[in-house]
TISE-877377 format. One record per residue (C-alpha): y, x, z; residue number from 1; residue in three letters. Coordinates in steps of 0.1 Angstrom, whole numbers. Layout:
// TISE-877377
site v: Y; u: X; w: Z; seq: NUM; type: ALA
...
***
This chain:
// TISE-877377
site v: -759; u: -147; w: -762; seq: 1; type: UNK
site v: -794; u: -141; w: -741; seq: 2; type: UNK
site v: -791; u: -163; w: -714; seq: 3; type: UNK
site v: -820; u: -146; w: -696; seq: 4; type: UNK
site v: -810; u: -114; w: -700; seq: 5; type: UNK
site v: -785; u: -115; w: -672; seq: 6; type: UNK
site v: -804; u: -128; w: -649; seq: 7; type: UNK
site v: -837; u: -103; w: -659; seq: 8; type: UNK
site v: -815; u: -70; w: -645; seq: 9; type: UNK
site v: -803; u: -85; w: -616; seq: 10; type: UNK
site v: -831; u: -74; w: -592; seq: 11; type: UNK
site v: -824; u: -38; w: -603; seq: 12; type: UNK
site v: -785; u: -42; w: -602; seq: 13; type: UNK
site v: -793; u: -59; w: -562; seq: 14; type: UNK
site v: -816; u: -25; w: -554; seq: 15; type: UNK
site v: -787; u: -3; w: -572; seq: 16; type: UNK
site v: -764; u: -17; w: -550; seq: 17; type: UNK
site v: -782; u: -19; w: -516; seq: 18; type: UNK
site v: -793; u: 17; w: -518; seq: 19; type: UNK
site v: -758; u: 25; w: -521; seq: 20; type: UNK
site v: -752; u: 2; w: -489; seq: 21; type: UNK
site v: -778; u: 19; w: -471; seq: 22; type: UNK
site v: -767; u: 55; w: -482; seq: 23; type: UNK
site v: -733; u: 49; w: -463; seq: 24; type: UNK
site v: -751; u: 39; w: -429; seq: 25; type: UNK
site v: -773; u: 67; w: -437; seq: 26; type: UNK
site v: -748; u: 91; w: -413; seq: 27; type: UNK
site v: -748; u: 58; w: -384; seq: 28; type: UNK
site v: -783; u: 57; w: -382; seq: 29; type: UNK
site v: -786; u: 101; w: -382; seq: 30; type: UNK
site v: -758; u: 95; w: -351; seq: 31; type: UNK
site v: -782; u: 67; w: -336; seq: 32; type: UNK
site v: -811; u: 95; w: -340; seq: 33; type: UNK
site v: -795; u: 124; w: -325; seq: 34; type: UNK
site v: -785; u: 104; w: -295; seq: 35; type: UNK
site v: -819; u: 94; w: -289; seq: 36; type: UNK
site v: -832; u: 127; w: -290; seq: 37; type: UNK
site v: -810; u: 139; w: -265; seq: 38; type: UNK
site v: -828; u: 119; w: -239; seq: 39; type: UNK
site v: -861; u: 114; w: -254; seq: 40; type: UNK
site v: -879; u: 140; w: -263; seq: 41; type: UNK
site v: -914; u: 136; w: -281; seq: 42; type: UNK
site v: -927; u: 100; w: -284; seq: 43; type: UNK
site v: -907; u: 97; w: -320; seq: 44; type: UNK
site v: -932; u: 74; w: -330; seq: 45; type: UNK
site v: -924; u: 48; w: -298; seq: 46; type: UNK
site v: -883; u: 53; w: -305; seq: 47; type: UNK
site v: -891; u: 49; w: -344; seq: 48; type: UNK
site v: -911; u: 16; w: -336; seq: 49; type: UNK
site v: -881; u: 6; w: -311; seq: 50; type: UNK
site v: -857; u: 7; w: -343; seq: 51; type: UNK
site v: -881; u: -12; w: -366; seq: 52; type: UNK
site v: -884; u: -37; w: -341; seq: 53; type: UNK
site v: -845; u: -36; w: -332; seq: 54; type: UNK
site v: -836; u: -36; w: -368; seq: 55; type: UNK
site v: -865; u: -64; w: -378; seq: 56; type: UNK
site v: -849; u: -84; w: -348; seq: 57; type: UNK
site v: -890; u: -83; w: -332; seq: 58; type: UNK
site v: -902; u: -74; w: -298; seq: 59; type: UNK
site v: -923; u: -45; w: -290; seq: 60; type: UNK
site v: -950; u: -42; w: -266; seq: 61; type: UNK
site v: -957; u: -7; w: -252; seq: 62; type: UNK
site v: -991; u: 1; w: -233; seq: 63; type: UNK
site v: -994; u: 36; w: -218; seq: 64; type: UNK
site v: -1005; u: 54; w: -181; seq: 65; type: UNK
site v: -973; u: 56; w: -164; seq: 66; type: UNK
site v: -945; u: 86; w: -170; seq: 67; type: UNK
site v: -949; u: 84; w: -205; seq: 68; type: UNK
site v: -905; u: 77; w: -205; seq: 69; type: UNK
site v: -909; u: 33; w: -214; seq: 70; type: UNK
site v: -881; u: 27; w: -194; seq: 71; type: UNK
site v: -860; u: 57; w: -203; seq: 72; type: UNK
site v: -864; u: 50; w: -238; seq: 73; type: UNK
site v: -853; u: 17; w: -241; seq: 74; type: UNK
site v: -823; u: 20; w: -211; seq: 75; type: UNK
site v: -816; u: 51; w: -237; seq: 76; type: UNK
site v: -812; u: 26; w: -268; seq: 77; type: UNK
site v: -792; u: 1; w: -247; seq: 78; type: UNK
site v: -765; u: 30; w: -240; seq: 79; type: UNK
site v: -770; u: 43; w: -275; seq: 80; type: UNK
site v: -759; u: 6; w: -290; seq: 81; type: UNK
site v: -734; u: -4; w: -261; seq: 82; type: UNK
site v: -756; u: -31; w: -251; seq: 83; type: UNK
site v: -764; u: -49; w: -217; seq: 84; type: UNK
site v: -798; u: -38; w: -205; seq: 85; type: UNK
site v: -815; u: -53; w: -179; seq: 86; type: UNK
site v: -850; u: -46; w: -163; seq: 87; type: UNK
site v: -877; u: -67; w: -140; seq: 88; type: UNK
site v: -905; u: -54; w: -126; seq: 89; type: UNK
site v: -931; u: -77; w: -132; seq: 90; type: UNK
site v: -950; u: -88; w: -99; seq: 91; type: UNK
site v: -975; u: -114; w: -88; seq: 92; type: UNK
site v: -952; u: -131; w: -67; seq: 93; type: UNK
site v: -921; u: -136; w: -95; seq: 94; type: UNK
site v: -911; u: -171; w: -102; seq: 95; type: UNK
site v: -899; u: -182; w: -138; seq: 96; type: UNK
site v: -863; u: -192; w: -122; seq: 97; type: UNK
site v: -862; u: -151; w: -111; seq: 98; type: UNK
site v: -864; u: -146; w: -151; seq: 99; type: UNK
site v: -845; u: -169; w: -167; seq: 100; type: UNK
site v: -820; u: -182; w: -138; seq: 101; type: UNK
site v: -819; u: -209; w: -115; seq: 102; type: UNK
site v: -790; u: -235; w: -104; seq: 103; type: UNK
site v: -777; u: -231; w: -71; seq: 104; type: UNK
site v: -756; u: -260; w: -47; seq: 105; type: UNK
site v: -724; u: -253; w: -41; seq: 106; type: UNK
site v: -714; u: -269; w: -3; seq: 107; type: UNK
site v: -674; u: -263; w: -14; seq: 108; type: UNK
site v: -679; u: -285; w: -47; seq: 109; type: UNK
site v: -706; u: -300; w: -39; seq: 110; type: UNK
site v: -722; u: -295; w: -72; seq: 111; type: UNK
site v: -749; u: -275; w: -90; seq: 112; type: UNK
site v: -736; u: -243; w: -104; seq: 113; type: UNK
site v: -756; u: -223; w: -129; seq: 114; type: UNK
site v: -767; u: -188; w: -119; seq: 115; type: UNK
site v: -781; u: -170; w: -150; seq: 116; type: UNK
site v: -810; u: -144; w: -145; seq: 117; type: UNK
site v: -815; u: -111; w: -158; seq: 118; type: UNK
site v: -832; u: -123; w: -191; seq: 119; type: UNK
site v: -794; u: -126; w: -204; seq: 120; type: UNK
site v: -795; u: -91; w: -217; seq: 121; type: UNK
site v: -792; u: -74; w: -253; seq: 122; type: UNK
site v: -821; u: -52; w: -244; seq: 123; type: UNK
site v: -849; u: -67; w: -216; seq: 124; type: UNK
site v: -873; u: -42; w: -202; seq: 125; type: UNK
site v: -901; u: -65; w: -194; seq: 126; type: UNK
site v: -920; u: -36; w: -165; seq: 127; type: UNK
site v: -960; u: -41; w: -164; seq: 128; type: UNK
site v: -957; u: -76; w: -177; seq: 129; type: UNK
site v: -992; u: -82; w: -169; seq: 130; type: UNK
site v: -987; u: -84; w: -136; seq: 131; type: UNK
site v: -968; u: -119; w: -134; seq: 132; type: UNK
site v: -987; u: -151; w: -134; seq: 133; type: UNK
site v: -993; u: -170; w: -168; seq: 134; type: UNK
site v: -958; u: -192; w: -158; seq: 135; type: UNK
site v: -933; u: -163; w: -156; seq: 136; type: UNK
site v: -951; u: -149; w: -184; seq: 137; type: UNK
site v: -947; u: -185; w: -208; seq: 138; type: UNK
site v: -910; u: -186; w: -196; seq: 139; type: UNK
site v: -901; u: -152; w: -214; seq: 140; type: UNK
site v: -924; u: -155; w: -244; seq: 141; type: UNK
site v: -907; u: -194; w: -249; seq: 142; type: UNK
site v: -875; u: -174; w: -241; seq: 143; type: UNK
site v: -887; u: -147; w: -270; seq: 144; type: UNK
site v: -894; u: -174; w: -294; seq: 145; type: UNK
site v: -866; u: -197; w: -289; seq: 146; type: UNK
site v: -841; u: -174; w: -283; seq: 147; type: UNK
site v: -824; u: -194; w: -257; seq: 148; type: UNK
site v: -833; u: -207; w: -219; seq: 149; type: UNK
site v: -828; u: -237; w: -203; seq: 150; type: UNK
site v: -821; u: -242; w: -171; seq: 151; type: UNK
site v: -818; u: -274; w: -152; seq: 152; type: UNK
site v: -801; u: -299; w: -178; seq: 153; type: UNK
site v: -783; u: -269; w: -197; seq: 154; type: UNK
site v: -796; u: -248; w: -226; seq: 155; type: UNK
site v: -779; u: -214; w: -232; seq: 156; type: UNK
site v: -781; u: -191; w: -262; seq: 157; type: UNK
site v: -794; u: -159; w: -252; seq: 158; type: UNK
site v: -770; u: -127; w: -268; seq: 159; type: UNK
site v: -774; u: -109; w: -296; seq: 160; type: UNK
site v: -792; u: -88; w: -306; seq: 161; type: UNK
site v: -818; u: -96; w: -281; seq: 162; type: UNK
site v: -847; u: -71; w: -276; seq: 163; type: UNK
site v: -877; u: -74; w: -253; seq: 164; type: UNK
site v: -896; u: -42; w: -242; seq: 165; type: UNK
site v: -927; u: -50; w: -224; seq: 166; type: UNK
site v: -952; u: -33; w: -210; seq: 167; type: UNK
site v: -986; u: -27; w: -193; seq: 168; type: UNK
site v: -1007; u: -4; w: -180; seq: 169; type: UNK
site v: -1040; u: 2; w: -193; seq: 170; type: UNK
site v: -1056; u: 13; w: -168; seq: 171; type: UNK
site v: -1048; u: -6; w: -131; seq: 172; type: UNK
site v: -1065; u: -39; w: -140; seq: 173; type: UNK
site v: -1067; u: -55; w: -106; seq: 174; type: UNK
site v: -1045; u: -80; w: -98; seq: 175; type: UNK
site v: -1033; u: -83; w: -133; seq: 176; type: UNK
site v: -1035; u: -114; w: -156; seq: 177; type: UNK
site v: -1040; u: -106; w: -193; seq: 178; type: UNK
site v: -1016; u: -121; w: -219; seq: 179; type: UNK
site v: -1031; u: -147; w: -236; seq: 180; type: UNK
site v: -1036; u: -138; w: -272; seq: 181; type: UNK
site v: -1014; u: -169; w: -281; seq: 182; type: UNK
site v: -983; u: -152; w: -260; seq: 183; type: UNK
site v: -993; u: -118; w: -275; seq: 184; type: UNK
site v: -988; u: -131; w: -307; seq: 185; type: UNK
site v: -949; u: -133; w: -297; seq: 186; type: UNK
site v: -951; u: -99; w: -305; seq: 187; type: UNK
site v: -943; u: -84; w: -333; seq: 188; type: UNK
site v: -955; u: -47; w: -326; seq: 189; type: UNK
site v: -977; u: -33; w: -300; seq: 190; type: UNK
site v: -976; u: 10; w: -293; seq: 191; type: UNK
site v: -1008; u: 25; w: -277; seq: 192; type: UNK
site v: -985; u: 58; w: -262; seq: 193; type: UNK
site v: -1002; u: 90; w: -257; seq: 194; type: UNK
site v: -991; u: 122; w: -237; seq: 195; type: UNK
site v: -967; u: 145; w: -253; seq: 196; type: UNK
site v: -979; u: 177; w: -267; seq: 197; type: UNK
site v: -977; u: 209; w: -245; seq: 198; type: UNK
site v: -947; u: 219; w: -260; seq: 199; type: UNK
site v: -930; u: 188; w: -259; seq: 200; type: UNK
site v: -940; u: 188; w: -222; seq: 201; type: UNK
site v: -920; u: 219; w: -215; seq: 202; type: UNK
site v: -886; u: 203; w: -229; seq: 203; type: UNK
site v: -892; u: 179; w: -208; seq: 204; type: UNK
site v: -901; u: 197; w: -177; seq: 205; type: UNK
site v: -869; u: 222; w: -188; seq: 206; type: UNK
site v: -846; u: 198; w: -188; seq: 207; type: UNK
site v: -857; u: 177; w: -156; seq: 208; type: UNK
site v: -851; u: 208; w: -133; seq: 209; type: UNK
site v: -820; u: 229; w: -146; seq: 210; type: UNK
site v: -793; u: 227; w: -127; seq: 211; type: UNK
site v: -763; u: 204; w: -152; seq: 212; type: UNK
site v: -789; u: 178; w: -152; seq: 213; type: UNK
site v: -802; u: 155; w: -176; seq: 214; type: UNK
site v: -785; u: 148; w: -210; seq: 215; type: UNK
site v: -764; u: 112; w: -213; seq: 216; type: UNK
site v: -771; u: 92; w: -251; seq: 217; type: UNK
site v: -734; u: 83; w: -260; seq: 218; type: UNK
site v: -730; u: 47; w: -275; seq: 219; type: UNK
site v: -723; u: 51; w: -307; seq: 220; type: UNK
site v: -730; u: 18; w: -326; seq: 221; type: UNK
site v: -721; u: -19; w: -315; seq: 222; type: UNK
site v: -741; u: -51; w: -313; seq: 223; type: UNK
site v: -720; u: -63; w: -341; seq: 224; type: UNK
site v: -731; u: -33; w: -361; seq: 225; type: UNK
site v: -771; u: -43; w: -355; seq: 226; type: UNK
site v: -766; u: -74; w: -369; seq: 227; type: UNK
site v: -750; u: -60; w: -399; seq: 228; type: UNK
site v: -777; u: -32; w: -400; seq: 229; type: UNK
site v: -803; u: -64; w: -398; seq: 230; type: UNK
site v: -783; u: -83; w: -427; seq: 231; type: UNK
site v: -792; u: -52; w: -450; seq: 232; type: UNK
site v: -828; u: -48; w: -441; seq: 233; type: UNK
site v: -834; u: -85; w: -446; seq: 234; type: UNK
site v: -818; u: -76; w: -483; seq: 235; type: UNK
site v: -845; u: -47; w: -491; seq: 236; type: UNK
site v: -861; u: -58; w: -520; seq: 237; type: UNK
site v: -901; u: -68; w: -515; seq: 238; type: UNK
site v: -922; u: -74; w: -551; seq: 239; type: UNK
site v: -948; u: -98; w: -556; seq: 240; type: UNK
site v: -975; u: -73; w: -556; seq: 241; type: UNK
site v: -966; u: -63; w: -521; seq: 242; type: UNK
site v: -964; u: -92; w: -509; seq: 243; type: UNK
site v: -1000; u: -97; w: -523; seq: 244; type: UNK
site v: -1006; u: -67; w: -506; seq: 245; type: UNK
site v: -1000; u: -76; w: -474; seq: 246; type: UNK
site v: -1018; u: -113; w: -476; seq: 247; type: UNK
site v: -1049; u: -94; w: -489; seq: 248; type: UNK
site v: -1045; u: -73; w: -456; seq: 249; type: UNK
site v: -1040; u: -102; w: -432; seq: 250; type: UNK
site v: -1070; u: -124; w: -452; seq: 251; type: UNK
site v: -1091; u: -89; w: -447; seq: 252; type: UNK
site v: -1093; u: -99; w: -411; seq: 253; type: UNK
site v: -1104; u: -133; w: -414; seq: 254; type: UNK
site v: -1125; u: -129; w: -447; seq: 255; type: UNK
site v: -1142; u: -96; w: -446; seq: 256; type: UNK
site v: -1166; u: -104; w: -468; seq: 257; type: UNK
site v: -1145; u: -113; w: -494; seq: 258; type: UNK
site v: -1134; u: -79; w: -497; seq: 259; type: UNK
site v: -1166; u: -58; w: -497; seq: 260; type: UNK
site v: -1160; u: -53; w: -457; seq: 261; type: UNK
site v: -1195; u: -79; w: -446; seq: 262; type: UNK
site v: -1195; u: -49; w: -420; seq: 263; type: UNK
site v: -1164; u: -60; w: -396; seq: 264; type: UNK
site v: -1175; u: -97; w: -394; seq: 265; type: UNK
site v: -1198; u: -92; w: -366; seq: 266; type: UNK
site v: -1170; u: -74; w: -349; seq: 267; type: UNK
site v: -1144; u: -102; w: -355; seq: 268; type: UNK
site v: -1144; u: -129; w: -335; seq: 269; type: UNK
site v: -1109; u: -145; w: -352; seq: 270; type: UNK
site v: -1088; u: -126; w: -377; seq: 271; type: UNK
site v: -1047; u: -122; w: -375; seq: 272; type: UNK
site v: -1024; u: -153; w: -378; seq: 273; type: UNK
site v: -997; u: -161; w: -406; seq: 274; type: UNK
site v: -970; u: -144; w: -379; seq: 275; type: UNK
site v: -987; u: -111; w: -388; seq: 276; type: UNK
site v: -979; u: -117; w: -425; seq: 277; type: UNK
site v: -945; u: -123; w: -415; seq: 278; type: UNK
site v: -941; u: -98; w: -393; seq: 279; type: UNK
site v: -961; u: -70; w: -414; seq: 280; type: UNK
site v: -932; u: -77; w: -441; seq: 281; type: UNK
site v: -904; u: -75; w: -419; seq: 282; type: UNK
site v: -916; u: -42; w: -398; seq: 283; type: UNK
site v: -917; u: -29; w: -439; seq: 284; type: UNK
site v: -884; u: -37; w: -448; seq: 285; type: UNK
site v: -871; u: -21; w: -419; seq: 286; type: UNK
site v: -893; u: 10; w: -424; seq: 287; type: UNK
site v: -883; u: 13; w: -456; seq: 288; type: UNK
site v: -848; u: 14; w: -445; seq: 289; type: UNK
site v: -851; u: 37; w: -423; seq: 290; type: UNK
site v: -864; u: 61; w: -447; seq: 291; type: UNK
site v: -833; u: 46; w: -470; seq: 292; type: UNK
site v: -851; u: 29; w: -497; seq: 293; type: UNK
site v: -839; u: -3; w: -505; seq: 294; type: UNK
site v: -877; u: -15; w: -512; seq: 295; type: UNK
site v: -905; u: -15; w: -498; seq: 296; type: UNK
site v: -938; u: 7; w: -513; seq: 297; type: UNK
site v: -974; u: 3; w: -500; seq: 298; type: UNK
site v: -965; u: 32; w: -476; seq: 299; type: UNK
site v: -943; u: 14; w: -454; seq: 300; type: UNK
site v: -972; u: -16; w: -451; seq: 301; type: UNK
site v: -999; u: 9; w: -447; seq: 302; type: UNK
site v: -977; u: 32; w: -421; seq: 303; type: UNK
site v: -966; u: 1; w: -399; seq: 304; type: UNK
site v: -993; u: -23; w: -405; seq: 305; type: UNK
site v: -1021; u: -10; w: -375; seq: 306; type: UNK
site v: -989; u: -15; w: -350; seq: 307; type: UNK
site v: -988; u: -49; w: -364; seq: 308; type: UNK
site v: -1022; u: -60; w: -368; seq: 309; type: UNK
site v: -1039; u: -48; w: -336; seq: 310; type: UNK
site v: -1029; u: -69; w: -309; seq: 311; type: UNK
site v: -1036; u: -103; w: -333; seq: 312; type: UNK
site v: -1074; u: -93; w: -335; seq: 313; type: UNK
site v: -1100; u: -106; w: -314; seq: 314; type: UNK
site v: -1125; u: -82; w: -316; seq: 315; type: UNK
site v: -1166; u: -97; w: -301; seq: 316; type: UNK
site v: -1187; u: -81; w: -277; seq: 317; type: UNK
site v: -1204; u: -59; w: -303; seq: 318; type: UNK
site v: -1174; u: -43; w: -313; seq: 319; type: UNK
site v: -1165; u: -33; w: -274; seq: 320; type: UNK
site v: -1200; u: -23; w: -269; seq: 321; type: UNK
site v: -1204; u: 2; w: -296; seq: 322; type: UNK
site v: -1165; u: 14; w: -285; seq: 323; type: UNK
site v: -1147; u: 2; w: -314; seq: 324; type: UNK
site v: -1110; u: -9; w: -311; seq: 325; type: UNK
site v: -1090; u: -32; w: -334; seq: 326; type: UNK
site v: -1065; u: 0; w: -348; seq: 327; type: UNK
site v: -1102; u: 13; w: -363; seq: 328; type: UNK
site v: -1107; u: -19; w: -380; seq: 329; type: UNK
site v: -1074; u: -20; w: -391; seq: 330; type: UNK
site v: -1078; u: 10; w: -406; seq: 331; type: UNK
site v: -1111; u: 3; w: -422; seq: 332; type: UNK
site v: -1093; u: -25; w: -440; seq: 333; type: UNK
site v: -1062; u: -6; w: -451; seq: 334; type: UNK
site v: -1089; u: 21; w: -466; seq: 335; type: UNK
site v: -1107; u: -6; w: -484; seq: 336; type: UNK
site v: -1079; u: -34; w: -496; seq: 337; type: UNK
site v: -1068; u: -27; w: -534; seq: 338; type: UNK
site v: -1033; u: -6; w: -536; seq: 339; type: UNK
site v: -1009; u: -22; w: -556; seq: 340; type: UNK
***
C-alpha cells in the first residue's frame, strides 16, 4: 500500500543482516588474532593496522629504528592467511626488472621466455624502500596502483589479495632517496612504530632464548576467505553525516581557516588529496568491522584517521622548525572539526 515504506527500512534490515554476517566470522578473525599473537608480541597497534589495511585491500607503510619485528609481522600474516610472501631488500643498485620480472632468451627455443620477479606475491615486504632509486621505486607504486606488471609485451594480473609492506628507517638518511609525496600517496596508512614496553620486552627476550624455540602462526584462513572478509567490509554501512564527517576532516587540511583553525595555515604547505577521503572511509569500515559493527561511528574515523592523514601533508618550514609533526595537526583538526 506505501510504496516507500519498503524501501525506508531497508538500510536497517541491510545493518540487521550484516551484523549477523559479521557475528559468524567473529570466531575466524579471534583465530586470525590468536595466531598473531603467538609470534608477535606487543606492537598490536602495527598488526591491527596490517588487518585494516589487508581487510580495506590498502598498503601500509611502516617507519621505525630497526628490531622493532616489520618483517616478522608481516611473514607472520602471510603464514597466518596461507599466502605467498615474498621480501626485497631495497638497495641503491636494484633495477625495476629485479621487482617486477624480466624476459630472458632461451638459446634451445630461441625465444623470449618470461621470468616473473618476486613482486608476484599475496604479501610483499617492501625492506627500507627508501633506499632504491626513484625508478624501482615508480615500478612498485604503478605495480600498487594498477594491480598488475607488465613486462616486455605481456601484462600479468598480480594475485589476490595483494599486500605491500614497506618500510624505512627514520633515522640512516644517507644514501636514501625520499618517496615522492605523489608515490606516498599510494599509501593508504603510514605506522610511526615505537619500542615495546619493558614488559613486553621480556616476552620477547623469553621466548627468543628458551630452549623449544620460537612459536609457529598456523594458517588458519585462505586467500579466498580475505576476499570474502573484504566483500563484508565494503558492505558496512557509512551515513551521510559521516561521510560529511570525513570531507570536513580532509577540507580541514586544505582550508584551515574555514574551520576556526587560521593557526595551521602557516604550517601547511598543501593539505591531503581526495585519496585520503577514500581511504579514511575504507580504513573505517574495516575498523569498524573489526570491532564487529556493521557501521561505522565517528570513533572508527577519529581512531584511524592520523594513520591516514599524516603522510598526505606537506607540512612548511615553520612547522619543522618549531618541531611540529603532521600526526599533531592531525590531531588539532580532529579536536576542532564538528562531531556528527
Amino acid at each position: 500500500m506505501d510504496e516507500n515504506k519498503p524501501s525506508s527500512a531497508t538500510p536497517a534490515d541491510a545493518i540487521r543482516q550484516l551484523s549477523e554476517e559479521i557475528k559468524q566470522e567473529a570466531p575466524l578473525l579471534e583465530m586470525v588474532n590468536k595466531e598473531l599473537s603467538k609470534v608477535i608480541i606487543g606492537q598490536e597497534r602495527m598488526m591491527e593496522r596490517l588487518l585494516i589495511a589487508l581487510l580495506a585491500d590498502g598498503h601500509i607503510l611502516l617507519e621505525g629504528v630497526p628490531g622493532l619485528a616489520k618483517t616478522l609481522a608481516i611473514n607472520t600474516l602471510a603464514n597466518v592467511v596461507g599466502g605467498d610472501f615474498s621480501r626485497i631488500q631495497f638497495t641503491p643498485d636494484l633495477l625495476p626488472a629485479d621487482v617486477t620480472g624480466t624476459q630472458i632468451y632461451n638459446q634451445k627455443t630461441q625465444a623470449f621466455s618470461v621470468t616473473k620477479g618476486p613482486i608476484f606475491a599475496n604479501f610483499l615486504l617492501a625492506d627500507e624502500i627508501n633506499r632504491a632509486p626513484a625508478k624501482v621505486q615508480s615500478a612498485l607504486l604503478e605495480a600498487m596502483q594498477e594491480r598488475q606488471v607488465t613486462i616486455g609485451d605481456e601484462t600479468f594480473r598480480l594475485p589476490s589479495p595483494f599486500l605491500v609492506m614497506a618500510t624505512q628507517n627514520p633515522i640512516e638518511q644517507e644514501g636514501t632517496y625520499p618517496l615522492p609525496e605523489a608515490q606516498v600517496d599510494r599509501f593508504m596508512l603510514k605506522v610511526k612504530l615505537d619500542y615495546p614496553t619493558a614488559e613486553e620486552e621480556m616476552l620477547i627476550l623469553r621466548n627468543n632464548v628458551r630452549s623449544e624455540g620460537l612459536n609457529n602462526a598456523e594458517s588458519v584462513i585462505k586467500p579466498a576467505d580475505v576476499l570474502r572478509l573484504r566483500a563484508l567490509v565494503k558492505r558496512v554501512y557509512l551515513d551521510e553525516k559521516i561521510e560529511k564527517y570525513i570531507i570536513d576532516i580532509v577540507f580541514a587540511t586544505r582550508y584551515p581557516g574555514k574551520f576556526e583553525l587560521s593557526n595551521l595555515s602557516p604550517l601547511i604547505a598543501f593539505g591531503a588529496s581526495p585519496r585520503a577521503s577514500i581511504n579514511l572511509a575504507l580504513a573505517s569500515k574495516a575498523n569498524a568491522f573489526l570491532n564487529g559493527r556493521a557501521y561505522v561511528i565517528p570513533e572508527d574515523v577519529r581512531a584511524i584517521a592520523p594513520d591516514v592523514m599524516q603522510h598526505r601533508l606537506g607540512l612548511t618550514y615553520e612547522a619543522e622548525a618549531e618541531g611540529i609533526d603532521a600526526p599533531t595537526i592531525v590531531n588539532k583538526i580532529l579536536s576542532r572539526v564538528e562531531v556528527p
